[in-house]
N, C-alpha and C positions, 0 to 999 in steps of 0.2 A: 504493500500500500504506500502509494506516495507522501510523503509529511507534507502536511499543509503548512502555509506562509501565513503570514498575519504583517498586513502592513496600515498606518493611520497618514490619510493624508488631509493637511489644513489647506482649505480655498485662502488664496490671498485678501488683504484688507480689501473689501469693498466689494468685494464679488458677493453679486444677488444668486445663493447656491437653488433660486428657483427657476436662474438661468439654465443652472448645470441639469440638474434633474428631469427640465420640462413640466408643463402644462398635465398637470396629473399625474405627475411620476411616470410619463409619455417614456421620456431619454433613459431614465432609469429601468424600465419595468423591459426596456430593449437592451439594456449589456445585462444585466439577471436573465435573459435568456438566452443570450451568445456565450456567457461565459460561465465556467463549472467553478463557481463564487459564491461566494454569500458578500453583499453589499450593506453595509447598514451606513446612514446617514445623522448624522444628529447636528445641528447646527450648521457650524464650518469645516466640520470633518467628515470623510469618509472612511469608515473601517473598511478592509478587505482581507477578507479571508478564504483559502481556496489552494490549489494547483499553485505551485510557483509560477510556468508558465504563464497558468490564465490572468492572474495577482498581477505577474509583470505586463502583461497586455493593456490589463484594465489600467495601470497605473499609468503609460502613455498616454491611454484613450483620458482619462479624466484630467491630466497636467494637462492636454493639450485645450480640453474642453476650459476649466480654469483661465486657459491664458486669453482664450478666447474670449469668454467674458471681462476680465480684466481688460483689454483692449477696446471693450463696448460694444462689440457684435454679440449677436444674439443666435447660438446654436438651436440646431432644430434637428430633427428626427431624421431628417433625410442623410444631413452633414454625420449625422452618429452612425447611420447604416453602411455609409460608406466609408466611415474608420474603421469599423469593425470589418469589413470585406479588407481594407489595406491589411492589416493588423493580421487576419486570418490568411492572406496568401503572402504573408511575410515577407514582401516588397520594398514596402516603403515604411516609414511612421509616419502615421497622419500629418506631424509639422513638416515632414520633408516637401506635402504638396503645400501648406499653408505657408513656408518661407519662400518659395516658389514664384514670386509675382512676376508678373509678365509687361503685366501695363498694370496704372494705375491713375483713371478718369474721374473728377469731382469725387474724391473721397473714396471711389469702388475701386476693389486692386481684381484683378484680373488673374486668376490663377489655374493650374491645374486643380480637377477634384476629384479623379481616382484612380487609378496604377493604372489603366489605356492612358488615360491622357497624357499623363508624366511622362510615359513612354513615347508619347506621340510629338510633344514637344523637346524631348529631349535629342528624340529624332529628327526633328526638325533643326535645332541646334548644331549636329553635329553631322550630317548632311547636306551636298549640295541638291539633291532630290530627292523627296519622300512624299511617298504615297498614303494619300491615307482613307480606309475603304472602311465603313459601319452606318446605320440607321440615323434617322434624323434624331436630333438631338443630344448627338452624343458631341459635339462641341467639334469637328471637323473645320468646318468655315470661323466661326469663331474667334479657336484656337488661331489660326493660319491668320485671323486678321491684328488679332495682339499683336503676334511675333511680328509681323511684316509692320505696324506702326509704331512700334519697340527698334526695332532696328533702321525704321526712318530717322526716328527722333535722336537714336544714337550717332547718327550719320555714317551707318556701317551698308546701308546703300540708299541711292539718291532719288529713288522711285520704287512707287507700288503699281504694278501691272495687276488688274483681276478683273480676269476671265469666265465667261461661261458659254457652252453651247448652248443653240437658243433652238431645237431641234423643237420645243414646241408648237413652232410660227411657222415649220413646215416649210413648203414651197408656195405657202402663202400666204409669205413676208412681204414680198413685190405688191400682194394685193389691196395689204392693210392701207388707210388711211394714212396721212400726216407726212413729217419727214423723217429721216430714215431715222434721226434719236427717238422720236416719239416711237416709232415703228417698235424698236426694239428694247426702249425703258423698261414695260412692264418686265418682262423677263432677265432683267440684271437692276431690279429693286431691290430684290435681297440683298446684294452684295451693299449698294448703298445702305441699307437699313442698318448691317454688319458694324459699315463704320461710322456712322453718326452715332453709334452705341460707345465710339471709344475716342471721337472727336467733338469739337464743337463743332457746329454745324458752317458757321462763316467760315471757319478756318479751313473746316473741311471742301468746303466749294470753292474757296481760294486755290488751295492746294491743285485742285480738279483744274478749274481754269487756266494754272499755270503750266497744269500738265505734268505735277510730281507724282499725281493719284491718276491713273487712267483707269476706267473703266467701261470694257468695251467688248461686242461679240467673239467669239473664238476665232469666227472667217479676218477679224482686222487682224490678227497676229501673224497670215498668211505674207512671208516676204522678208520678215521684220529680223534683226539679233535685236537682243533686248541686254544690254549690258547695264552693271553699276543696279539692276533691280530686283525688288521681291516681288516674285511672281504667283498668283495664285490662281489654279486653276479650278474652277469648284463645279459641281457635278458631270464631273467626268465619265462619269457612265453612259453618257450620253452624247461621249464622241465616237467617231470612226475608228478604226485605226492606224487610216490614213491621217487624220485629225489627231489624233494622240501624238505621234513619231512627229509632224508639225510642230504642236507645242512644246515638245522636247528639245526639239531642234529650233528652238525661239534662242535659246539660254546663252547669255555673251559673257565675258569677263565679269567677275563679281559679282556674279547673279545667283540666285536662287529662287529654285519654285516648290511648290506643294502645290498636290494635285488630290484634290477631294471626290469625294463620291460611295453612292449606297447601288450596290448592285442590284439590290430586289428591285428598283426604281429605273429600270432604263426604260424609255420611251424611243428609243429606234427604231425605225418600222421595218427596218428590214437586216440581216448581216451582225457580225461580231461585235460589242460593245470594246471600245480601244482599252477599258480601263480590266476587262477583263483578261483581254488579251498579254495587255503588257507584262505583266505578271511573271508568266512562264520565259517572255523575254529576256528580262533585265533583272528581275530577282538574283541576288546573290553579287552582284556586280559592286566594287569597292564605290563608296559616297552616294550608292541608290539604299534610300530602307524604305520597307515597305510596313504600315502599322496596320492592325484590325482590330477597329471598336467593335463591342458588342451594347445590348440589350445593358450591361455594367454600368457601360459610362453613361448613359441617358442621365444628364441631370436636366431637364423638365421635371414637369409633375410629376411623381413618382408612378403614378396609375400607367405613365406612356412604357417606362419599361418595362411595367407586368403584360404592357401591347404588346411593346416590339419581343417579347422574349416567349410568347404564348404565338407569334408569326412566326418566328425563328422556330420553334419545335413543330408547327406545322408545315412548315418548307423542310424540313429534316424527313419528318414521316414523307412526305409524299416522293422523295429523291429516291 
């Protein structure tokens, strides 16, 4: 039989321990069931007693929760489920995503929240191309837009490129109404929406205007090197793969890109999806990585990853 640990930890001066706990003993009544623990709370302390292991676990997960509220942010049930998943595939410790900040807009800091992501930007860090392929919501465009205004702001390069195929307008783009911007807005609003979330909004149409932020259909990249830029390509599943090897073959001096997309989601009407393809090409190849979010990293409502991951075992079954 293992010996149990017994450890007491004090919340710092001024931490509301109603932070820590949750709205009902919400936060709490969720590590009491992740961990082979007894949890008692009395005041500003928490006893713990249990498994060394699990003792050591929970003792992370609650310092981190602690510092959390000492800082003035307000932990919630989601943030705690996804410590515990770190914590349990013994990755990362939840501070490693939380010191993590990527950007940092009117007070919000922009960071990874779960061992895909941390992976995905770390990949992106330490790569001149990565790919990166999972369901909506799991932070793909995002992420890709942090890094790429983190690294403007750094002046580590002198433009953002982002991209997307617009395969939803068909071959009847020529027919729509307007001129060609109007034509093809609706279909590269996301990406606007992406960075008005981490810009101010003059600054950001400044920027546009002078031509440091381009944002434009996949067909303008046709001709182009694109040097000194962050590049992002976002729903990629939804090129060719004659359109793929194009955008690749954008990439100039000091450049880098990310290339997004959810495979369940191609809208091609016809032939190979580029972003499925490439894969079997260029995997393994030194300064390409390729990352795959799942159903994990959905940080949306929490209800979307019991969607996408109730999707995910139904495209299993049927394969």
């Amino acid at each position: 039989m293992t010996d149990l640990t017994q450890t007491t930890l004090t919340a710092p001066s001024g931490v509301d321990m109603a932070l820590v706990v949750g709205e009902a003993d919400e936060m709490l009544h969720l590590m009491e069931g992740a961990f082979d623990a007894r949890i008692t709370v009395r005041g500003d302390t928490v006893a713990l007693t249990g498994d060394p292991i699990e003792v050591q676990q929970l003792t992370a997960l609650l310092t981190d929760l602690f510092r959390m509220a000492s800082q003035g942010e307000v932990p919630d049930a989601d943030s705690v489920r996804r410590a515990i998943e770190l914590l349990r595939r013994a990755e990362f410790a939840p501070a490693a995503l939380r010191d993590d900040v990527l950007l940092s807009y009117r007070g919000r800091a922009i960071r990874p929240k779960t061992a895909g992501q941390k992976h995905y930007v770390d990949a992106i860090r330490n790569n001149t191309v990565t790919f990166a392929v999972g369901p909506a919501g799991t932070g793909k465009t995002y992420l890709a837009m942090a890094m790429a205004v983190a690294a403007l702001k750094r002046k580590e390069v002198g433009r953002i490129v982002l991209s997307r195929p617009i395969v939803e307008a068909g071959e009847n783009l020529g027919f729509l109404p307007g001129t060609l911007f109007e034509k093809v807005d609706p279909y590269i609003r996301p990406l606007y929406d992406a960075l008005y979330s981490m810009f101010d909004m003059e600054k950001a149409s400044s920027l546009i205007e002078a031509g440091v932020i381009e944002i434009a259909p996949l067909a303008f990249m046709r001709g182009r090197t694109l040097n000194d830029a962050f590049i992002i390509l976002d729903e990629a599943q939804n090129t060719t793969p004659e359109q793929m090897k194009m955008a690749l073959t954008r990439l100039g001096n000091g450049a880098k890109i990310v290339v997004t997309g959810d495979v369940s989601q191609i809208d091609l009407p016809r032939g190979t999806s580029g972003l499925v393809q490439v894969r079997s090409i260029l995997e393994g190849i030194e300064d390409i990585a390729f990352c795959d979010l799942t159903g994990k990293d959905v940080v949306r409502h929490s209800l979307v990853a019991t969607i996408v991951a109730a999707y995910e075992r139904a495209d299993r079954k049927a394969r």
